[in-house]
C-alpha positions in Angstrom: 73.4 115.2 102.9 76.4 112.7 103.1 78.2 111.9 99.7 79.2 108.8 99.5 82.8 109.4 97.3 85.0 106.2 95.9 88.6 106.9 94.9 91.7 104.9 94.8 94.3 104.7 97.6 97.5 105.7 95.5 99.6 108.1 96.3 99.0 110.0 93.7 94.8 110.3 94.7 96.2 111.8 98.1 95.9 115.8 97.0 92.7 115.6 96.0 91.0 113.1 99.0 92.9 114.2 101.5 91.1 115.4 104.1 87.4 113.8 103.3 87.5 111.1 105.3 87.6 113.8 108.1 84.5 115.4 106.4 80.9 114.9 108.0 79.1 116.0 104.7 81.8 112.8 103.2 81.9 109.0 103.2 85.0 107.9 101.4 85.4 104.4 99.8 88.6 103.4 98.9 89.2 100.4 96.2 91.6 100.1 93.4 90.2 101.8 90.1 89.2 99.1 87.9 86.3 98.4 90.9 84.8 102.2 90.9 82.7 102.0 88.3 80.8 99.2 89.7 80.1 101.0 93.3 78.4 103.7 91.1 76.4 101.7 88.8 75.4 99.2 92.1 74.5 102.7 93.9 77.1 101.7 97.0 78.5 105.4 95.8 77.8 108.9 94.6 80.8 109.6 92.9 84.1 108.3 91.8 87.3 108.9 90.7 87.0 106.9 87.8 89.0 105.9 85.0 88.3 107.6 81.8 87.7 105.2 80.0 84.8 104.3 82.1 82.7 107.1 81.0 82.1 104.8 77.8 81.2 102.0 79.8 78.3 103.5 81.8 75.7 105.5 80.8 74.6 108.5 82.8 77.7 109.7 84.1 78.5 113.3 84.9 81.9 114.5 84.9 82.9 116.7 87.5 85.3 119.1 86.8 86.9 119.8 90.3 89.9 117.7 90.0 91.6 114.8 88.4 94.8 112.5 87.9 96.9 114.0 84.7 100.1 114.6 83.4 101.8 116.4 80.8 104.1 114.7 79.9 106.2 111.4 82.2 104.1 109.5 84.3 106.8 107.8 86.2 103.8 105.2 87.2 102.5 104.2 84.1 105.8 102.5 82.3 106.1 99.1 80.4 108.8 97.1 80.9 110.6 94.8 78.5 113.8 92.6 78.4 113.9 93.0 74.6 113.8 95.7 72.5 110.0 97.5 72.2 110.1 96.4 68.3 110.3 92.4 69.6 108.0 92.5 71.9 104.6 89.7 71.1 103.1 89.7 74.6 101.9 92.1 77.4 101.0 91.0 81.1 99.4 94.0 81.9 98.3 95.1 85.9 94.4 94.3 86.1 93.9 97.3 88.2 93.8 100.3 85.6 91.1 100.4 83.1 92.8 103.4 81.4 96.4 102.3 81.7 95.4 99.0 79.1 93.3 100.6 76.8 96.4 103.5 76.7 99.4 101.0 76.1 96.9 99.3 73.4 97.0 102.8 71.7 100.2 103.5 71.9 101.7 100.2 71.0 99.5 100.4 68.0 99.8 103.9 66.4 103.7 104.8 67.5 105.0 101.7 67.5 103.2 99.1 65.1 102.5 96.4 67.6 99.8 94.4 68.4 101.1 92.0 71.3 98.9 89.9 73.1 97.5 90.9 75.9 97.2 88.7 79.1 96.5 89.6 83.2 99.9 90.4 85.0 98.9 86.9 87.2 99.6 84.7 84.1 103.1 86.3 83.4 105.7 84.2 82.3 109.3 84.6 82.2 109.7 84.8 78.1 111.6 87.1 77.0 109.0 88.6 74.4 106.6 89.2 77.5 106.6 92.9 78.9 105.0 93.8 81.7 102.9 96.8 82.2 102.6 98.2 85.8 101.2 101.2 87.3 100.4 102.9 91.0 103.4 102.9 93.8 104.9 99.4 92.8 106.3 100.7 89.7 108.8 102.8 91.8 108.2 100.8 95.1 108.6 97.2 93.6 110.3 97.5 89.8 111.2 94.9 88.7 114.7 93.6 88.1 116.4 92.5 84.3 113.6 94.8 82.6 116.0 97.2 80.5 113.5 98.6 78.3 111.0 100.6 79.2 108.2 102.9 78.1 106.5 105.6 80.0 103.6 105.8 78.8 102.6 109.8 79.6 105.4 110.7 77.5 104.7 108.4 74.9 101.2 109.8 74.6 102.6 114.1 74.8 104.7 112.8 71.8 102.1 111.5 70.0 99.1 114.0 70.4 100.5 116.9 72.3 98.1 116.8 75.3 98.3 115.8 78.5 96.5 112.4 79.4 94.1 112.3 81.6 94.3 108.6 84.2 91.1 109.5 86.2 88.4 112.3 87.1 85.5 112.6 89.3 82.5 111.5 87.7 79.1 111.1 89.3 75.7 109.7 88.9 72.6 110.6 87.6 70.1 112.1 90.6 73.3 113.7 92.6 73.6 117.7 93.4 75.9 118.1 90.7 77.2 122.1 92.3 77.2 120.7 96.2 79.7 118.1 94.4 82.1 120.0 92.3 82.2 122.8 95.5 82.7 120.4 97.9 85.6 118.6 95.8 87.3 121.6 94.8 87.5 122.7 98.1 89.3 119.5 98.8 91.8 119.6 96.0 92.8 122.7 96.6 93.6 122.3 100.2 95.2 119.0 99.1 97.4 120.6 96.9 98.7 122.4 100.0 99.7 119.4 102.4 102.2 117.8 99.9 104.8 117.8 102.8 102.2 116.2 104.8 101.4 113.5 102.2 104.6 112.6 101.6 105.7 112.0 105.3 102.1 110.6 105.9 101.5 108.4 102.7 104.6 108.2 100.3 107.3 107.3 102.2 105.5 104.9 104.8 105.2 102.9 101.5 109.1 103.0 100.1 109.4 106.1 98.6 112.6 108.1 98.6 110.5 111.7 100.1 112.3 113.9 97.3 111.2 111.8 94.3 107.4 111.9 95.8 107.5 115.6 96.1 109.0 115.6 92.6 105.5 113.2 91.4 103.0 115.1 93.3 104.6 118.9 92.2 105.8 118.5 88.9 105.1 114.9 87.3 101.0 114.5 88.1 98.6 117.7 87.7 95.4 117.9 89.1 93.6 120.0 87.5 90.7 119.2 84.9 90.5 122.7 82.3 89.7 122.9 78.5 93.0 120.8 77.3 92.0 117.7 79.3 88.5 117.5 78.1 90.0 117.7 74.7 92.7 115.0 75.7 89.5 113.1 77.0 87.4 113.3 74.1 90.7 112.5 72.0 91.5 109.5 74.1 87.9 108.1 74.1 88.1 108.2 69.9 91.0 106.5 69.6 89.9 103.8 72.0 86.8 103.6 69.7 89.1 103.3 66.5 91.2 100.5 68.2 88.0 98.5 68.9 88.4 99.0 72.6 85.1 100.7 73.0 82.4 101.2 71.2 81.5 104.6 69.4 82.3 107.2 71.8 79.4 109.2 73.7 79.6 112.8 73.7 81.0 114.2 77.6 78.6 115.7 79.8 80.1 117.8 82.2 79.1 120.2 85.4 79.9 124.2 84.4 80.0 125.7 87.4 78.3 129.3 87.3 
């Protein structure tokens, strides 16, 4: 059986796809996140590196524990940027492509900082000064932009705040799929990944404007991959809060492969 597996193309997705699309038993899809969900739900896929917050827009999901995209603290990736102060702020041009990224700077700007900007796509930015800008991915270190003294990263914000790591992404697959074929054959993957930073760097990272040491520095100490017992809780946390915020609806409790 070929899985058909969607992921993201960032660098920080390398460690735990690197590899499959060198794997018979694998067809890998790569499109930015915020279009995953749909090549699950149109059946053009078998499992995707979603957003977390997509869990709440699909029913049926799965979540596979074998890997993810989290931190514990700074993201480096995941910042908003200002020209004023955080505390004058009235508008956000936020970057279309994260589900998860959105629905986290909504929380954040509401429960640590009392603000409820308007939020607008990143295309229809403007130049006023009240207007931040929330990016994410490799632009944010690649392309950051200029006159933006204030900033937020938004993994630290959110360790502050609850105490957990956040959680950006994990595998999640649909219903009818061999749920323990799955989670072996992704482990397998992450944990060779995990391995081949060196190669990923000089391969992926620095191709794209990177300085090498500061994407050995994301990939080793700033991103974790692993999904255990304190990311399903910053998961379920996460999917209340987006809930209380009116981003989603009430939350459904996870389902999730335990491998025996």
């Amino acid at each position: 059986m070929v899985f058909r597996v969607a992921s993201v193309s960032f660098l920080n997705a390398r460690p735990l796809i690197e590899g499959l699309d060198r794997d018979p038993r694998v067809g890998l899809l790569l499109d930015v996140p915020s279009a995953l969900l749909g090549l699950l739900r149109e059946g053009q896929a078998d499992v995707g590196l979603l957003p977390v917050i997509d869990y709440q827009r699909a029913a049926g999901l799965t979540i596979i524990p074998a890997g993810g995209i989290a931190s514990d603290g700074a993201t480096l990736t995941v910042r908003i940027f200002s020209r004023v102060p955080m505390a004058q702020i009235r508008s956000l041009a936020c970057d279309p492509d994260s589900h998860p990224s959105v629905a986290l700077a909504r929380i954040i700007l509401s429960r640590r900082h009392n603000l409820r900007p308007e939020f607008c796509d990143l295309t229809r930015a403007t130049d006023a000064p009240d207007q931040a800008r929330l990016l994410i991915g490799d632009k944010v270190v690649c392309d950051e932009p200029k006159g933006f003294e204030h900033q937020l990263d938004l993994g630290a914000e959110w360790k502050s705040m609850t105490g957990l790591p956040f959680v950006f992404a994990v595998w999640m697959a649909r219903q009818g799929i061999d749920a323990a074929a799955l989670h072996e054959l992704l482990l397998r993957a992450k944990e060779a990944g995990v391995c081949q930073i060196e190669r990923i760097v000089e391969r992926y990272a620095v191709p794209r404007g990177w300085p090498a040491e500061l994407a050995r520095q994301y990939l080793t100490h700033r991103l974790k991959f692993d999904i255990g017992r304190p990311e399903m809780e910053a998961i379920r946390l996460f999917h209340r809060l987006a809930a209380e915020e009116g981003i989603t609806s009430t939350p459904r409790e996870l389902v999730s492969f335990t491998s025996r």
